[in-house]
C-alpha positions in Angstrom: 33.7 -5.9 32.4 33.2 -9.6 30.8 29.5 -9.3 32.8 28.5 -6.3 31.1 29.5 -7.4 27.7 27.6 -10.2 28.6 24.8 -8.0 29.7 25.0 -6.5 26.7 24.7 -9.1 24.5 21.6 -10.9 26.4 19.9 -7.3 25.8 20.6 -7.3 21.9 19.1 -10.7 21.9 15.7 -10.2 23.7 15.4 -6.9 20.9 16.1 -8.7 18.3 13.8 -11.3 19.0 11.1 -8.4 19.9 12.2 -6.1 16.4 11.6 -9.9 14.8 8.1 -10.8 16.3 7.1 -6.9 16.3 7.9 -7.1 12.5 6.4 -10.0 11.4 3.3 -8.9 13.4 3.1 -5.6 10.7 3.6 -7.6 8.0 0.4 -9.5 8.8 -1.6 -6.6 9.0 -0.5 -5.0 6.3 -1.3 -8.9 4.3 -4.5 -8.4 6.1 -5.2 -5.1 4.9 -4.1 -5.5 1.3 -5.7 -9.2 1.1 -9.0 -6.8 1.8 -9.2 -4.0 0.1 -8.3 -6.1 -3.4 -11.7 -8.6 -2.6 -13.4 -4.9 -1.8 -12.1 -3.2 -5.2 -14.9 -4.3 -7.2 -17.9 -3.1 -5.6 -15.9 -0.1 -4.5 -13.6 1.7 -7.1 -14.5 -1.0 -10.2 -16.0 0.3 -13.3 -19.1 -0.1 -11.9 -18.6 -0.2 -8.0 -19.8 2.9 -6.0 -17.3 5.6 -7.1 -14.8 4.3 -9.6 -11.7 4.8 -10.0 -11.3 7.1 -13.4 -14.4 8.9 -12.5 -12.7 10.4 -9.5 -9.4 10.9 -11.0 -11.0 12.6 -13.9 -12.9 14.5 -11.4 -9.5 15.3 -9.8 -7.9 16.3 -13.2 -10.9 19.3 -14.1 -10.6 20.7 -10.3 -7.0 20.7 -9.7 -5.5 20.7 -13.2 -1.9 20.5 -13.2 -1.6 20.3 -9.7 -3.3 17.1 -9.0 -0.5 15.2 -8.2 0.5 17.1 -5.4 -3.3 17.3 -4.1 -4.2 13.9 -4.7 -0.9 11.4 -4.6 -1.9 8.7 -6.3 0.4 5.5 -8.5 -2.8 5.5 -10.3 -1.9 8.3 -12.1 0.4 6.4 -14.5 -2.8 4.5 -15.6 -5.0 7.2 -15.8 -2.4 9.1 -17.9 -1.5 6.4 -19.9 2.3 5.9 -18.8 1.2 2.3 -18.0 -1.5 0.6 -20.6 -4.2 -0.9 -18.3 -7.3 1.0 -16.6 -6.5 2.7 -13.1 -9.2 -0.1 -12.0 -7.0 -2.8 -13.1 -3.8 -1.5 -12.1 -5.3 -1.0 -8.7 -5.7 -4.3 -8.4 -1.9 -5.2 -9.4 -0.9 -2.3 -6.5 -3.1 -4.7 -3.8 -0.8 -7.9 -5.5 2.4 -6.2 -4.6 1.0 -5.0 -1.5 0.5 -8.7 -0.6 3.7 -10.1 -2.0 5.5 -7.6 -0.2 3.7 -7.8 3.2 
């Protein structure tokens, strides 16, 4: 019985270990990820990138209406609205930040 707990035990390790280097290894990628969309932002969704960001949400707001949440779930809607005071371009940029910090 003493060898199976032991068993046991040496199993729990080697996952933990795994769950640890497995976790780490999406946290990088996510980093990664976040780290380049925010240096892509710009040229992208900026006021003047290739579709910005309040052009498309305004877009979204005269075709969807009141249902625009639902069909486009976005944080950026707190900007756009004006829950938060900053442009959706620059709050996108402070959602890549915690994106990073977080990762």
């Amino acid at each position: 019985d003493s060898s199976r707990n032991s068993e046991t035990e040496q199993k729990t390790k080697d996952y933990s270990v795994t769950r640890s280097v497995l976790l780490r290894c999406f946290g990088f990628i996510w980093l990664v990820a976040f780290a380049s969309l925010y240096v892509q932002l710009p040229g992208l969704y900026g006021q003047n990138g290739i579709i910005p960001i309040s052009q498309q949400l305004a877009h979204y707001e005269n075709h969807f209406k009141s249902s625009r949440y639902f069909q486009c779930p976005t944080l950026l809607w707190l900007a756009y609205d004006g829950y938060i005071p900053i442009s959706p371009e620059d709050f996108s940029h402070y959602i890549c930040l915690l994106g990073i910090a977080l990762s």
